[in-house]
ROTIDO-35019 format. One record per residue: residue in one letter; x, y, z of N, C-alpha, C in turn. Coordinates in pm, 1 decimal, m for minus. Each point is the difference from the previous one (the first is absolute). Layout:
! ROTIDO-35019
   rest        n.u        n.v        n.w       ca.u       ca.v       ca.w        c.u        c.v        c.w
      a          X          Y          Z          X          Y          Z          X          Y          Z
...
***
This chain:
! ROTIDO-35019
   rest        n.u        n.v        n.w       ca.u       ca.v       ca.w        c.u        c.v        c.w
      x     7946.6     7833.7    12540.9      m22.0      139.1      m34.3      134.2       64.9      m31.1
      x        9.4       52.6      m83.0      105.8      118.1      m47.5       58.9      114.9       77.6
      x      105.6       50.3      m51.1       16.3       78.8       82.5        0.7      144.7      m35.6
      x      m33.4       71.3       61.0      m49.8      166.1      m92.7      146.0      104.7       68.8
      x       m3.3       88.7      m43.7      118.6      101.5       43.4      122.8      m49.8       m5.2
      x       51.8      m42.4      m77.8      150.7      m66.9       20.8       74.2      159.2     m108.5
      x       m5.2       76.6       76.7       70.0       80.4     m115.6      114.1       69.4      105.9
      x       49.1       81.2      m12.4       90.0      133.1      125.8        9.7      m70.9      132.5
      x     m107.5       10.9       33.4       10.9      m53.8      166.0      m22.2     m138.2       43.1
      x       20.4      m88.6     m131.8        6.8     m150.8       65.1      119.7      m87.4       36.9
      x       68.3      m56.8       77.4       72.3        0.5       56.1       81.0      m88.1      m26.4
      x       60.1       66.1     m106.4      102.2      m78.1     m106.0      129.4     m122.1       87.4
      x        9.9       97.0      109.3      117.8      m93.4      107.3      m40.8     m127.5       55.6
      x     m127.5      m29.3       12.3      m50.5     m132.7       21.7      m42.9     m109.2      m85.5
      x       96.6      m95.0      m57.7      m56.0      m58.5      m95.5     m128.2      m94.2      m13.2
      x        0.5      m47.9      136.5     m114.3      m45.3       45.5     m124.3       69.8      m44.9
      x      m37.4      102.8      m25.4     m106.3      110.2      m52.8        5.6       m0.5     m139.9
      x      146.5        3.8      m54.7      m12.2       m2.4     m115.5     m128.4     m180.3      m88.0
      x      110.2      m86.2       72.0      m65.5     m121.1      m55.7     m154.4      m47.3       17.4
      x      m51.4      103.1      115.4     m151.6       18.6       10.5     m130.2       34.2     m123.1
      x      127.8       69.3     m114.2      m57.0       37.8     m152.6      m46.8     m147.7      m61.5
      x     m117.8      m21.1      m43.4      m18.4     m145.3      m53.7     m122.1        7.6      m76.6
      x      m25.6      151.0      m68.3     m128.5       59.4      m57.8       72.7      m77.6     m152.3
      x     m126.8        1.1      m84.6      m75.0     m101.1       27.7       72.6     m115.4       24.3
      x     m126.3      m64.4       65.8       44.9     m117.9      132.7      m56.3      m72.5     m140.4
      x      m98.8      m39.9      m74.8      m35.0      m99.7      m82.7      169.5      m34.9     m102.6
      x       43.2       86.7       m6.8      161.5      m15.3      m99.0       78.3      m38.4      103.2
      x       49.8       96.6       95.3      137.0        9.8      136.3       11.4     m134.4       55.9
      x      100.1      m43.6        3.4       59.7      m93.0      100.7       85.4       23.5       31.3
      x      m14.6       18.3      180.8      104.1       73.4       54.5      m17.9      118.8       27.9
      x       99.7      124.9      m89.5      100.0      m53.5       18.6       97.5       m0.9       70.4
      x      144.2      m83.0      m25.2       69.7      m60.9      106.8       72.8       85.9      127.2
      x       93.6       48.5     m134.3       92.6       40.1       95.3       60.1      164.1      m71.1
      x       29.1       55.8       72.5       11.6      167.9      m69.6      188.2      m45.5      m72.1
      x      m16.3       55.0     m129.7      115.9      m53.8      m88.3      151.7      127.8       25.8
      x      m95.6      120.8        4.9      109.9      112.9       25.4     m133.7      121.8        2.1
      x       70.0      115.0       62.9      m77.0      125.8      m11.6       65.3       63.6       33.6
      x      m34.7      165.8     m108.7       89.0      118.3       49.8      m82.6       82.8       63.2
      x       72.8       45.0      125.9      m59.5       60.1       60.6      m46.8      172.5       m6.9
      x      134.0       10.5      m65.0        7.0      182.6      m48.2     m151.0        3.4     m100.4
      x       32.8      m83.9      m95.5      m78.3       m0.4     m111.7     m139.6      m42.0       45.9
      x      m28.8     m105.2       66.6     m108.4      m40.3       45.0      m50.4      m88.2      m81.2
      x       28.2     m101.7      m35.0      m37.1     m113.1      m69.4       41.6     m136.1       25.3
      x      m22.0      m98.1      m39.6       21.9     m154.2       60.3      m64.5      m96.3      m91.2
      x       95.8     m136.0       12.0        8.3     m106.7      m78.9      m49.2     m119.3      101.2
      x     m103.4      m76.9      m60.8       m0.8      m96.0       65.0       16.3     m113.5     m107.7
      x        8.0     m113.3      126.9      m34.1     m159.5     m140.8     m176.7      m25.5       90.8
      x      m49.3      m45.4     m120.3     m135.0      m34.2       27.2      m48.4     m121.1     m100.1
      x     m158.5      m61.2       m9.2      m36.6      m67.3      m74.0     m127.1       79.4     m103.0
      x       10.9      m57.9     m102.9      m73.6      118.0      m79.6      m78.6      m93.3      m85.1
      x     m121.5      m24.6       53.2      m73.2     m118.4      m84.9       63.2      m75.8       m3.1
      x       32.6      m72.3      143.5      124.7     m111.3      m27.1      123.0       m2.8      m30.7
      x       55.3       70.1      m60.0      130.1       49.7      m47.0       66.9       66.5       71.6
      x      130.6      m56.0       25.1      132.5       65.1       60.3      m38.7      160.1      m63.2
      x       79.2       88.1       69.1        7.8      132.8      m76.9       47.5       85.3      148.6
      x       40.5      125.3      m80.6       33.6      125.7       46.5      m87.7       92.0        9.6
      x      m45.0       61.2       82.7      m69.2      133.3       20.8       45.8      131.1       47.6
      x      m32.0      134.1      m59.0       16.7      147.9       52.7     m100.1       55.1       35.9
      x       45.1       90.4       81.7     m108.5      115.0       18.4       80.3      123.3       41.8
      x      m73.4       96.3       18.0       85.3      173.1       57.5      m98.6       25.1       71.0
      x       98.5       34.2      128.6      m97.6       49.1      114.2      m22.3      153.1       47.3
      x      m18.8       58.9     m117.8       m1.6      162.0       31.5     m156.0       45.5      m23.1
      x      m10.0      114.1       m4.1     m166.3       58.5      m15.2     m115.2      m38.2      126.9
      x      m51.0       m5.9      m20.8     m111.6      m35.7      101.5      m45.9     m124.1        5.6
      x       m5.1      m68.5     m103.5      m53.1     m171.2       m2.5      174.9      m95.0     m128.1
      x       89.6       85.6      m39.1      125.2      m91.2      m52.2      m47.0       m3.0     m111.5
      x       55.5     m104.4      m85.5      m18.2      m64.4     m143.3       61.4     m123.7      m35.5
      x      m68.9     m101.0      m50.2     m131.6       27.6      m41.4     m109.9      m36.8      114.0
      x     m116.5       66.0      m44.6     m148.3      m21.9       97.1      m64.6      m61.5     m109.1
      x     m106.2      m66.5       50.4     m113.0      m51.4      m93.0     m155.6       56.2      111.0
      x      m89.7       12.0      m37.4      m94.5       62.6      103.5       56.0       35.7      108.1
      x       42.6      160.5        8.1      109.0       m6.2      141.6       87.6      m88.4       87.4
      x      m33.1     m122.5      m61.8      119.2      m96.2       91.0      131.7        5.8     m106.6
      x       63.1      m27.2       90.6      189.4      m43.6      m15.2        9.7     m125.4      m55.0
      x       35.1        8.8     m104.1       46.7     m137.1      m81.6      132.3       32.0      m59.7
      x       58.4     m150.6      m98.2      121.6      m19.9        1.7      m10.9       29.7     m189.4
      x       92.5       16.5      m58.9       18.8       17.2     m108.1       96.7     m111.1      m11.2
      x       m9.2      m94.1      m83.5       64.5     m141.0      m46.1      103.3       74.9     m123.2
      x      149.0      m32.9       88.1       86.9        2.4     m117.9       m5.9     m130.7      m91.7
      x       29.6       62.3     m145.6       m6.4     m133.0     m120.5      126.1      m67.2       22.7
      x      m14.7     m155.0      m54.4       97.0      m58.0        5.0      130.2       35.6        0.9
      x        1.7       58.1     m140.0       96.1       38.8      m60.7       88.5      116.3       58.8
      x      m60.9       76.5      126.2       84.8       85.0       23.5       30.3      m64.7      208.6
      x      m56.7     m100.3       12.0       62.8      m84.8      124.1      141.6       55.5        8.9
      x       73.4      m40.6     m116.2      166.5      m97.0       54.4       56.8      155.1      m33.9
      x       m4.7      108.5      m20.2       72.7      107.8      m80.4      m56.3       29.2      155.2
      x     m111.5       45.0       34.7      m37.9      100.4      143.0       96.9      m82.3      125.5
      x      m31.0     m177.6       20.1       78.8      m63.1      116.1      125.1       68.3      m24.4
      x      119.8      m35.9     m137.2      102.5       79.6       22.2       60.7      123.2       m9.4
      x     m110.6       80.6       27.4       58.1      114.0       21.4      m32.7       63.1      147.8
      x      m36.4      m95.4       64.1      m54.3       42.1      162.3      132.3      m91.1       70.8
      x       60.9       55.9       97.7       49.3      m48.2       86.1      m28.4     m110.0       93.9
      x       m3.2      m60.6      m56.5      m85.7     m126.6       99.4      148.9     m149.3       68.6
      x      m67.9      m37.2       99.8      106.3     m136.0       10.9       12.9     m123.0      m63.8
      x       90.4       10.2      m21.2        8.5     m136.0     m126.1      m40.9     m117.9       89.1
      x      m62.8      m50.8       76.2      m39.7     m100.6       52.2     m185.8       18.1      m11.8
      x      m48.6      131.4       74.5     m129.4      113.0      m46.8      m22.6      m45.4     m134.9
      x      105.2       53.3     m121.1      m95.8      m14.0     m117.7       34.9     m114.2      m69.9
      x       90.4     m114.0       42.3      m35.3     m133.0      m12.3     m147.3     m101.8      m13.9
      x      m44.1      100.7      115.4     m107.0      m32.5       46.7     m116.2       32.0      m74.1
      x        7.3      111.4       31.3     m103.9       54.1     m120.7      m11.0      m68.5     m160.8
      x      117.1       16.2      m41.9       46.4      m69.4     m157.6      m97.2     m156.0        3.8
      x       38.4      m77.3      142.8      m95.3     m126.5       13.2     m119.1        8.4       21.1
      x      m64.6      114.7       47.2     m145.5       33.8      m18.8      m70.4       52.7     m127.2
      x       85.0      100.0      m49.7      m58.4      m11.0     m141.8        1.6      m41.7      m73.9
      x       74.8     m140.8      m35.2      m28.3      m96.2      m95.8      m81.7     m109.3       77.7
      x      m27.1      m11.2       93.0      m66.7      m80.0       25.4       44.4     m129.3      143.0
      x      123.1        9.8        9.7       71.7      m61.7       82.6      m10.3        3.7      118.8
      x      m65.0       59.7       70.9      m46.8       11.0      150.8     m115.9      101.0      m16.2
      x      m33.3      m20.1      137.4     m189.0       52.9       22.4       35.5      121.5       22.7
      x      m67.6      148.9       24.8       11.3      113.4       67.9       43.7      m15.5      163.7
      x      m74.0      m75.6       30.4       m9.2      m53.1      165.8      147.3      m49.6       36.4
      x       88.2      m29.5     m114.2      114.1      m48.1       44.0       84.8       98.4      m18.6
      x      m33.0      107.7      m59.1       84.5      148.0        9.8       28.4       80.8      115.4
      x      m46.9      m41.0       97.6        5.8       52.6      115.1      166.9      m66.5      111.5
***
């Protein structure tokens, strides 16, 4: 089951909650591991599986249920390929962190090993 209200008052500081998002579950795998999130702003990156596929996901956690929703649940909006490697470097991340990642989205290790 999905998760409804992820908007203002969901509790961006626990990532554990975050990775609980897995609407729709017939596409979602995962996902893994929370990639970065701002907190002022209220939004967050994860890596996930997307019909099988390595990938990146967003969402914004403001309003009453965030964005994006699909029937009031909280789902992920799949960044396109093409804008992966431009978003990884411009986030502060650890060069060992997005090593990692880089080997998950081509294919080189599982989600499960992102941890």
């Amino acid at each position: 089951m999905g998760i409804k209200n992820a908007g203002e008052n969901f509790p961006l500081h626990d990532d554990s909650r975050i990775l609980e998002i897995n609407s729709p579950q017939n596409s979602v795998g995962g996902p893994y591991v929370v990639v970065y999130k701002n907190m002022e702003e209220r939004w967050a990156i994860v890596a996930l599986d997307w019909d099988e596929e390595p990938c990146l996901g967003i969402r914004w956690f403001w309003g009453s249920s965030g964005n994006p929703i699909s029937t009031t649940y909280a789902i992920w909006l799949v960044i396109p390929n093409l804008l992966k490697t431009p978003i990884l470097s411009a986030l502060p991340l650890d060069t060992r962190f997005r090593k990692k990642l880089d080997d998950f989205l081509t294919g080189k290790i599982q989600g499960t090993d992102l941890g």
